[in-house]
C-alpha positions as CSV (number, residue, x, y, z in Angstrom):
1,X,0.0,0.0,0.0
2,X,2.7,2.7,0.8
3,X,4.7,1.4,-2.3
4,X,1.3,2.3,-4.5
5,X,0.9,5.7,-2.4
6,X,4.4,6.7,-3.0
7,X,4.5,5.4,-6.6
8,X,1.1,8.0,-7.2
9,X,2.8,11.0,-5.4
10,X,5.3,10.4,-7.5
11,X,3.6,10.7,-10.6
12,X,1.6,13.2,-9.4
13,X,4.7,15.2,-9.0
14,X,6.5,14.3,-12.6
15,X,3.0,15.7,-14.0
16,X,3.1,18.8,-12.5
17,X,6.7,19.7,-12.9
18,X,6.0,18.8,-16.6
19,X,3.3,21.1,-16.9
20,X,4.8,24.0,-14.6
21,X,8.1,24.1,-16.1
22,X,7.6,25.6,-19.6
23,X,5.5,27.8,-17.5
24,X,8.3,29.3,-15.9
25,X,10.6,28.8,-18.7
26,X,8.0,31.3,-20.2
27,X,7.4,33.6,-17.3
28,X,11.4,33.7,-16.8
29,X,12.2,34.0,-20.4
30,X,10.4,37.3,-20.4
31,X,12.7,39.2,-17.7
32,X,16.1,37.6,-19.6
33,X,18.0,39.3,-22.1
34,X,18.5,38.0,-25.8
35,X,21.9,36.4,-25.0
36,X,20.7,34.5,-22.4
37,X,17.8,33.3,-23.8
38,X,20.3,31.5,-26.1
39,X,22.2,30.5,-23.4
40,X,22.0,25.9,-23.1
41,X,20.9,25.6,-20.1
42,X,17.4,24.5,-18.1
43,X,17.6,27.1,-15.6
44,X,14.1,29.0,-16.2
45,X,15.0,31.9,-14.3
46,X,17.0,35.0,-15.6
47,X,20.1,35.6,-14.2
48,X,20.5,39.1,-15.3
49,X,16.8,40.7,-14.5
50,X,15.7,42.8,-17.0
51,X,12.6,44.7,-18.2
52,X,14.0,45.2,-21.4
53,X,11.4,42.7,-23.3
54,X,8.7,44.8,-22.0
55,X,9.4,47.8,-23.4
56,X,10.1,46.3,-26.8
57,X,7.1,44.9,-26.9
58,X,5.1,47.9,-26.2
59,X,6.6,49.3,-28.8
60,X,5.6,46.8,-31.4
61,X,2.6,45.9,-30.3
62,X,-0.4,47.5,-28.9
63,X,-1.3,45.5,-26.1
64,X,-3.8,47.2,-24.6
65,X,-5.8,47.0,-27.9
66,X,-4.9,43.1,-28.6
67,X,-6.3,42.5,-24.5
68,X,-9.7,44.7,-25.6
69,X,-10.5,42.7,-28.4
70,X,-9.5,39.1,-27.3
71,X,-11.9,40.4,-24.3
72,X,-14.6,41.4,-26.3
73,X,-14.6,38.1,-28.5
74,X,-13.8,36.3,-25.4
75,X,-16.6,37.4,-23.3
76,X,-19.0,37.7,-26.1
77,X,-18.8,34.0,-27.0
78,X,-18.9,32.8,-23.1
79,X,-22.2,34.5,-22.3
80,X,-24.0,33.6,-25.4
81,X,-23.0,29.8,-24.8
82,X,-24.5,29.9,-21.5
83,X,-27.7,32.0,-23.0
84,X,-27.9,29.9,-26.1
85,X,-26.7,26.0,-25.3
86,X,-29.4,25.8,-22.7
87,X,-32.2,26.5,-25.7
88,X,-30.8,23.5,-27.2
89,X,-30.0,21.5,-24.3
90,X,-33.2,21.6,-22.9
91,X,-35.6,19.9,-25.2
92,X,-33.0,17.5,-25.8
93,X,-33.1,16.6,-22.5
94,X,-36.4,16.5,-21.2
95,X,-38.6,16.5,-24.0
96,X,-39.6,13.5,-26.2
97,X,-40.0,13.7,-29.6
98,X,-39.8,11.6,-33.2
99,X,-35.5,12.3,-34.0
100,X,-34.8,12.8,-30.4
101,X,-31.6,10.8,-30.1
102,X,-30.4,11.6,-34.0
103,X,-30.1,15.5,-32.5
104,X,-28.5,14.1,-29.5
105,X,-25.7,11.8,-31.7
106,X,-25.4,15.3,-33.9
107,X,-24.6,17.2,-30.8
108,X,-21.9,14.5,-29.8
109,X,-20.5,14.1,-33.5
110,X,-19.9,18.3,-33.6
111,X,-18.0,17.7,-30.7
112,X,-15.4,15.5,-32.4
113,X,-15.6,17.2,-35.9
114,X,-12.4,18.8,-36.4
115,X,-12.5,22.4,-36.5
116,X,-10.2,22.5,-39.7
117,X,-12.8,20.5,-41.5
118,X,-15.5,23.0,-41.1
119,X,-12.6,26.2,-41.0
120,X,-12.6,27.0,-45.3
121,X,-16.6,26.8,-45.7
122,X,-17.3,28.7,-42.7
123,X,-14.2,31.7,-44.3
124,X,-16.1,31.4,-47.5
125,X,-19.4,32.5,-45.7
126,X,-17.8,35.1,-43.7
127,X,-16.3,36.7,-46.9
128,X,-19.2,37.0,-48.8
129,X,-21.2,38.3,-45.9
130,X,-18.2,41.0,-46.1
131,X,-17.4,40.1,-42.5
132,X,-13.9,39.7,-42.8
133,X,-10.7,41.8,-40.5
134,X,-14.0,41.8,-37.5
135,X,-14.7,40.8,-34.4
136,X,-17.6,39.6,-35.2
137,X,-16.4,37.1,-37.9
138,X,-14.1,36.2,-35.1
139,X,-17.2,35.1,-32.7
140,X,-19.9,33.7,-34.9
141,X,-18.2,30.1,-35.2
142,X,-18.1,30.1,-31.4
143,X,-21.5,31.8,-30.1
144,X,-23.0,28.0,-29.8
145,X,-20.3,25.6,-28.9
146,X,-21.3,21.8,-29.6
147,X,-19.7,20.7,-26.0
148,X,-21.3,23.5,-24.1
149,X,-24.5,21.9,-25.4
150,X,-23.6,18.5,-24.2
151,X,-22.5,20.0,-20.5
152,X,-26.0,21.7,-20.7
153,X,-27.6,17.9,-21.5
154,X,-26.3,16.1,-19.2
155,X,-26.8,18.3,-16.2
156,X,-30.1,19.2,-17.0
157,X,-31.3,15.4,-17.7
158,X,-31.2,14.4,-13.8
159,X,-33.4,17.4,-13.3
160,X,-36.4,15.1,-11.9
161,X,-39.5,15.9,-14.6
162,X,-42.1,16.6,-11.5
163,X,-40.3,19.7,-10.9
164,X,-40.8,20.7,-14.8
165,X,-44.6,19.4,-14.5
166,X,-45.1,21.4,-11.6
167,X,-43.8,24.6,-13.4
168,X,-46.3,24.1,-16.1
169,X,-49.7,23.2,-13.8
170,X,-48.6,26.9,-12.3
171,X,-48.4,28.7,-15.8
172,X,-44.9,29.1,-16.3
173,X,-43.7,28.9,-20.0
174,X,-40.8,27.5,-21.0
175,X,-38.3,29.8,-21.1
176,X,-39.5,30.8,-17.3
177,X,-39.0,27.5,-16.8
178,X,-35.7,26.9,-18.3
179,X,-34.1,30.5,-16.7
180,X,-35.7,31.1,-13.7
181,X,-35.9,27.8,-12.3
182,X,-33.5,25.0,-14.1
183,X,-30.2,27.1,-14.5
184,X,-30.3,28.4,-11.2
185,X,-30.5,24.8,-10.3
186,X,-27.5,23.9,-12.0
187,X,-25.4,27.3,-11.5
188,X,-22.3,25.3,-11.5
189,X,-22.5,24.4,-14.8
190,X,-23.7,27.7,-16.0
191,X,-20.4,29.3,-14.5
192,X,-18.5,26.4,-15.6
193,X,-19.5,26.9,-19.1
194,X,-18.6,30.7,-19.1
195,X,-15.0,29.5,-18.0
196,X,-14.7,26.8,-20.4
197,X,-15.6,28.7,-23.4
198,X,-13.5,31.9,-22.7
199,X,-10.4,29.9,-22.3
200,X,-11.7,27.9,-25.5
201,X,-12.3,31.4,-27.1
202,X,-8.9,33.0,-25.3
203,X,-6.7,30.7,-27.1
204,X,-7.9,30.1,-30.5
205,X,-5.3,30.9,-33.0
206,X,-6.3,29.4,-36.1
207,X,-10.1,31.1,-36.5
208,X,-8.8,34.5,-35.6
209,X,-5.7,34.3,-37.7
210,X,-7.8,33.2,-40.8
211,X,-10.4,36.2,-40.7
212,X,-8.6,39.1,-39.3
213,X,-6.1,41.0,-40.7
214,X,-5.2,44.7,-39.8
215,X,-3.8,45.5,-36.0
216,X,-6.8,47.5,-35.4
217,X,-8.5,44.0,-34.6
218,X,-5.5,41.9,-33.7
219,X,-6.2,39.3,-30.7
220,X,-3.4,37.7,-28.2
221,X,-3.0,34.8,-30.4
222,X,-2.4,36.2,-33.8
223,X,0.0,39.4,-32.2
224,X,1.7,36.2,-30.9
225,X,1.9,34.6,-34.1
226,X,2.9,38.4,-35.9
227,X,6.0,38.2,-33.3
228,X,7.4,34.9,-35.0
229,X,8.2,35.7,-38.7
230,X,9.7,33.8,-41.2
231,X,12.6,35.9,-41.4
232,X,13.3,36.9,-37.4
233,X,11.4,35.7,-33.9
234,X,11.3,38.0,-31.6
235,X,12.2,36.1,-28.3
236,X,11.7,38.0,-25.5
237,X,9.4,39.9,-26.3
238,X,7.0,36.5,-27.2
239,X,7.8,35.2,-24.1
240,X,6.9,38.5,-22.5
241,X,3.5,38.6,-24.4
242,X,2.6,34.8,-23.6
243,X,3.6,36.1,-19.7
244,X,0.4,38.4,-20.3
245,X,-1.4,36.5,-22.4
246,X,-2.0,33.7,-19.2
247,X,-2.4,36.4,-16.7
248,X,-6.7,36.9,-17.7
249,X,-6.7,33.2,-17.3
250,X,-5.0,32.2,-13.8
251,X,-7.2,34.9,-12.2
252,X,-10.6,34.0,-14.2
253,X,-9.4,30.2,-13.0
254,X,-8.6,30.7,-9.2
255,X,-12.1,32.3,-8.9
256,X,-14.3,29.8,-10.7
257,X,-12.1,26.8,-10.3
258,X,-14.9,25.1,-8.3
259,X,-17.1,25.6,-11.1
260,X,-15.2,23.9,-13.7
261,X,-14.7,21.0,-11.3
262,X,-18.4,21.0,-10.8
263,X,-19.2,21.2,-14.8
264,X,-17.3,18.1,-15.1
265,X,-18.8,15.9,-12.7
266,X,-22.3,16.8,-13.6
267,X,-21.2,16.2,-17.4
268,X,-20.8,12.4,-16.5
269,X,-23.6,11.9,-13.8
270,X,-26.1,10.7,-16.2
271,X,-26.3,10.3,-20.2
């Protein structure tokens, strides 16, 4: 038994230093100088502290913009999830009707469809709608996220159907019922959703590179991606972005941490 305890603890501990250390090899990176980010060795911190990478940056790039709109497409996409997924959640999960379980296999099948398969139709729509270099054409793919829908599903299918019945016998209609009495029920997934899909949203390079193009409307991923040309890579001052870039998402995380742990676990309850 000890053997097995110490055999976890020490996996447990491999796991974390393997996901931590290109953290700080990232945060460290951003306060070395250019030398030493050359230098061969695995020590993540800098040796000669420096701000330097900073202020290059800032001069490049304009952060404050690139935060604004990765906020705005961000945010935008996380609350119309946890407006819109619940419409479809719902009658997939409590209501019976003839093609029931096809929707429910489509739901789980957009949840494995690769986003690249879907990427070149969906640009060809968004350039004839003359949507393209917008936030907007940045969002759309994303304001109704297949595995939002599924979270939705699941939690609301233990929901016992008396409570639902009882709604109705007092005249609620069904969005009452669905808003006022269901998602308050299941508040942990509601906030677990919002999480989920703002990380999802936070860090998606490939949609956001494909549509926009100026600087005006530049998110954290592409100004990333515009640091690291073919013909020079900016270093330090990628690693000092990237240091940014997970700052939003550690503080979003340590507050709603319980919620995402609660999301899962209702997920897998019952389906």
């Amino acid at each position: 038994m000890k053997f097995r305890v110490l055999f976890l603890q020490t996996l447990l501990v491999i796991f974390v230093l393997v996901y931590i250390y290109p953290i700080l090899l990232s945060i460290g990176g951003a306060f070395k100088w250019r030398s030493e980010l050359f230098e061969p060795t695995l020590n993540p911190f800098p040796i000669n502290f420096t701000l330097h990478n900073f202020v290059s940056l800032f001069e490049k790039v304009n952060v404050l913009n690139v935060l604004k709109n990765s906020m705005i497409i961000a945010i935008v996409a996380a609350f119309s999830n946890i407006f819109l997924c619940p419409l479809t959640a719902y009658p997939l999960a409590k209501s019976n009707f003839k093609g029931k379980r096809f929707f429910q296999l489509l739901v789980i099948f957009s949840m494995v469809q690769p986003f690249i398969a879907i990427s070149i139709p969906l640009l060809g729509i968004v350039v004839m709608a003359g949507l393209q270099d917008t936030l907007f054409a940045a969002t759309f793919p994303f304001l109704i996220y297949p595995m939002i829908v599924y979270f939705f599903m699941q939690s609301l299918t233990y929901i016992p159907d008396d409570l639902i019945d009882s709604a109705r016998l007092d005249g609620a209609g069904e969005l009452t019922i669905l808003y006022r009495i269901l998602l308050p029920i299941i508040k942990a997934t509601v906030g677990g959703s919002f999480l989920l899909t703002f990380i999802w949203i936070w860090n998606f390079y490939l949609w956001q590179l494909m549509v926009l193009r100026t600087t005006e409307n530049m998110t954290y991923p592409v100004a990333v991606g515009m640091l690291s040309t073919s013909y020079f890579i900016y270093y330090g001052e990628v690693f000092a972005l990237t240091s940014l870039y997970i700052v939003p998402l550690l503080i979003i995380f340590l507050i709603m941490q319980k919620q995402i742990v609660s999301t899962m676990v209702l997920s897998g309850i019952k389906g």
